[in-house]
C-alpha positions as CSV (number, residue, x, y, z in Angstrom):
1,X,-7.2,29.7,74.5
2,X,-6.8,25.6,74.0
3,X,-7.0,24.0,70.9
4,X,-9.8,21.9,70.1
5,X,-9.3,18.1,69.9
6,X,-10.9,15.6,68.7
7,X,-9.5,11.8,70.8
8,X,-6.5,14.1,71.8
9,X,-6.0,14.7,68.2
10,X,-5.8,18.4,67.4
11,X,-8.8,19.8,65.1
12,X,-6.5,21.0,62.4
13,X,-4.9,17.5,61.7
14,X,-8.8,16.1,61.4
15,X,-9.3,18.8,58.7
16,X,-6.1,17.9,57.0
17,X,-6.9,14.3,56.2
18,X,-9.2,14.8,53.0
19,X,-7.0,17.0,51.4
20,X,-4.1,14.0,52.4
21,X,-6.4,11.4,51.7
22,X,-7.1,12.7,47.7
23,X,-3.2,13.2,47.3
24,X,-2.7,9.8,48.2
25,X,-5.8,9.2,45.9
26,X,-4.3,10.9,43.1
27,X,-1.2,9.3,43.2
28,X,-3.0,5.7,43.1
29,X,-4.6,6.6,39.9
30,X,-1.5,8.1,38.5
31,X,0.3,4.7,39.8
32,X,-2.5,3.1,38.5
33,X,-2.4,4.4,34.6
34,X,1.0,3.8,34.5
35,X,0.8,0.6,35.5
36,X,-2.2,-0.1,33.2
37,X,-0.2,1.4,30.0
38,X,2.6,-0.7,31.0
39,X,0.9,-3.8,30.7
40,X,-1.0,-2.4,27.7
41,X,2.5,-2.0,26.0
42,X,3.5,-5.6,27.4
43,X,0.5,-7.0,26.1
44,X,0.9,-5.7,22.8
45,X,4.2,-6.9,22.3
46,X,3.5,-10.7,23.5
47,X,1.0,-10.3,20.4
48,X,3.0,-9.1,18.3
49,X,5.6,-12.1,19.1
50,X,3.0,-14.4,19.2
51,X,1.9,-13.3,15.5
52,X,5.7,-13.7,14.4
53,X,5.3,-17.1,15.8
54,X,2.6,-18.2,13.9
55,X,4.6,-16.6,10.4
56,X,7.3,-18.7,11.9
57,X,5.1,-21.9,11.6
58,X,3.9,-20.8,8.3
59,X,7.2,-20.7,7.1
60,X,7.9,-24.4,8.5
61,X,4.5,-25.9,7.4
62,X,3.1,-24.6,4.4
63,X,6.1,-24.5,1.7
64,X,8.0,-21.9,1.7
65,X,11.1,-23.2,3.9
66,X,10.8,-26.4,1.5
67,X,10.9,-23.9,-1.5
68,X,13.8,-21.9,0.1
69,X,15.6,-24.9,0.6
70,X,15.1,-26.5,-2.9
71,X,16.5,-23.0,-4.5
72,X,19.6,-23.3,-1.7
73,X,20.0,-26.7,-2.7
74,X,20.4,-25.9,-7.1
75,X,22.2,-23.0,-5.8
76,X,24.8,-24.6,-4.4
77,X,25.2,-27.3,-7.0
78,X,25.4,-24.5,-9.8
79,X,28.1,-23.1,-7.5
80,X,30.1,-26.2,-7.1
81,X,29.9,-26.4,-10.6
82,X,31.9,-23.3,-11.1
83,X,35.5,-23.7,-12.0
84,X,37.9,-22.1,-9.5
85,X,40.5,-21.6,-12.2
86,X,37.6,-18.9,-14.0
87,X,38.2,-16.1,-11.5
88,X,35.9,-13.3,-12.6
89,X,36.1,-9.7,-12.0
90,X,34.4,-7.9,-9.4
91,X,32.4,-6.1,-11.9
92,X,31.2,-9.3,-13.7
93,X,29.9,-10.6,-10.4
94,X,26.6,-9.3,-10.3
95,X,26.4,-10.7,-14.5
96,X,27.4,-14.3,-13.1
97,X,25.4,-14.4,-9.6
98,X,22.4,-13.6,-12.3
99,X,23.3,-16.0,-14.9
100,X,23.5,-18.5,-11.8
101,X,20.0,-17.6,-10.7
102,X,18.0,-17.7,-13.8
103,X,19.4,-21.4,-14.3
104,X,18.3,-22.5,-10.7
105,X,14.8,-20.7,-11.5
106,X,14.6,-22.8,-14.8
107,X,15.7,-26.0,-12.9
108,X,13.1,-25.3,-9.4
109,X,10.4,-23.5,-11.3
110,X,8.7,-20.1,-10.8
111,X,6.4,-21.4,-8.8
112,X,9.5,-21.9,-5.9
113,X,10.6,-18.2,-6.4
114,X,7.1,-17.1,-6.3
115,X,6.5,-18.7,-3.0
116,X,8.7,-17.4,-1.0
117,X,8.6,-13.9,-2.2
118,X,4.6,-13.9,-1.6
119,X,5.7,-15.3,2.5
120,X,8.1,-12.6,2.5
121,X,5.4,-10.2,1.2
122,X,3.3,-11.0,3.7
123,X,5.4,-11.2,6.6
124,X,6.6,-7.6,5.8
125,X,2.9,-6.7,5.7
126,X,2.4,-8.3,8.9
127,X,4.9,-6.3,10.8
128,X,4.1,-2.9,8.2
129,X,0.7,-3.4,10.5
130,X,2.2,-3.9,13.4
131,X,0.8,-7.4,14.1
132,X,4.2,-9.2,14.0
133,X,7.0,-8.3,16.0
134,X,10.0,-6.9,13.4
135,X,12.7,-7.7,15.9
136,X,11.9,-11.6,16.4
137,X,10.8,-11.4,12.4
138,X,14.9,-10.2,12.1
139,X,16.0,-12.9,14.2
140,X,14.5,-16.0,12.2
141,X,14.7,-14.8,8.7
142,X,16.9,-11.8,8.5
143,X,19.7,-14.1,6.8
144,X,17.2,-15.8,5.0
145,X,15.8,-13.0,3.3
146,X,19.3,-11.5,2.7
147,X,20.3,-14.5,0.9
148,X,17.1,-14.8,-1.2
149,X,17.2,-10.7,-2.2
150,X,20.9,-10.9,-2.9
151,X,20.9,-13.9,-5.3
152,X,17.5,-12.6,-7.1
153,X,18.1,-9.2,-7.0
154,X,18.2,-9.1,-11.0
155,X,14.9,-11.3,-11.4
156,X,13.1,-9.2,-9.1
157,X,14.3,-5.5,-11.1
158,X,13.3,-7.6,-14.1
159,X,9.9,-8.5,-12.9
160,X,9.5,-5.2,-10.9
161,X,10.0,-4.2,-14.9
162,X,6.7,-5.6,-15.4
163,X,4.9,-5.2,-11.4
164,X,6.5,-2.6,-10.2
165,X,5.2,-3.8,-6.9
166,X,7.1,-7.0,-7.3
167,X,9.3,-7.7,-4.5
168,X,8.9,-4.1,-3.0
169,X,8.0,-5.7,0.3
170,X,11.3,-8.1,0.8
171,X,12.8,-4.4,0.2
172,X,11.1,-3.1,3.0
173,X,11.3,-5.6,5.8
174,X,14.7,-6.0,4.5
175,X,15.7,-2.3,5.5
176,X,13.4,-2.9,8.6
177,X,15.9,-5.5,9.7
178,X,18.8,-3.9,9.3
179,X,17.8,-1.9,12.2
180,X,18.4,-4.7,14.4
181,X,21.3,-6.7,12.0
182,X,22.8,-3.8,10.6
183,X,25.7,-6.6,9.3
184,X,22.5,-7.9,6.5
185,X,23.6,-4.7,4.5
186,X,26.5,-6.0,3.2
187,X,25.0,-9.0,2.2
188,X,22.6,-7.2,-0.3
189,X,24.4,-4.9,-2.9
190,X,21.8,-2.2,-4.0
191,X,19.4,-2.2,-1.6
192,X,18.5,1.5,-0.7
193,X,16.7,2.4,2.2
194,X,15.5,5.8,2.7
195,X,16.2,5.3,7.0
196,X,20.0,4.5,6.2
197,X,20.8,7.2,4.1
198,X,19.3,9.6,6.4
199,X,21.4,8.7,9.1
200,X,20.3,5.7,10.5
């Protein structure tokens, strides 16, 4: 008995080819997807940069780094004012950084504070929402927002007093940070983050 062929092809490999020709088709589309989610996911985070980005020019063009840097600027002047020979206890420290920032808000006005705590407010709702990218966030104004929280710690659990919402969100994207500058924690006495003390 001879096989059938079909252009000297045996029959068997001619019947063959459409189960061979929807594996390879199958694998396209799973190549495909995969492909297609990676670029999703690639697309999504040049967004999310991009958004940071434009907080980044925010920051630069409408106030708030002039306000940061009018507070850094009384800041260090009260400091310079300090006498080194009045060493003060570690436990007093929190008592003077305080006493130090209520007299630079006096001198730059709440208006100052109040501007950078609403860019920081919105910046941490910007990456809360996953429009802005946390990480590049980190990068530009993780020290920045360290410094700010750590000298006004007091004024904002004085005004939180008042709005408890007050200065939640520098809180937040504060602890969001430290997942990429874990050395910001030290920087900020008191800040709690529920992610850190579970293990983080």
């Amino acid at each position: 008995m001879t096989e059938e062929r079909f252009v000297r092809v045996p029959m068997r490999v001619w019947n063959g080819l459409p189960g061979l020709a929807a594996a390879f088709g199958i694998l396209a589309v799973i190549g495909g997807g995969g492909f297609a989610l990676l670029e999703y996911f690639d697309r999504k985070a040049s967004a999310r940069a991009a958004q940071t980005l434009e907080m980044i020019d925010i920051w630069d063009t409408r106030g708030a780094q002039t306000a940061y840097l009018e507070i850094s600027r009384a800041l260090q002047e009260e400091i310079a004012d300090l006498d080194a020979s009045d060493a003060v206890p570690d436990e007093r420290v929190p008592i003077v950084e305080g006493n130090i920032a209520r007299r630079v808000l006096r001198e730059v006005g709440d208006e100052t504070y109040l501007t950078i705590v609403q860019f920081f407010t919105r910046l941490s709702l910007c990456v809360q929402s996953q429009l802005c990218s946390a990480q590049v966030a980190a990068t530009f104004f993780g020290e920045t927002l360290a410094d700010f929280r750590h000298w006004f710690r007091r004024e904002i659990a004085d005004r939180q007093k008042l709005t408890r919402s007050h200065g939640r969100e520098l809180d937040w994207l504060l602890c969001r940070f430290l997942e990429f500058e874990d050395d910001l924690l030290e920087r900020v006495p008191g800040l709690s983050c529920p992610q850190i003390t579970s293990g983080k």
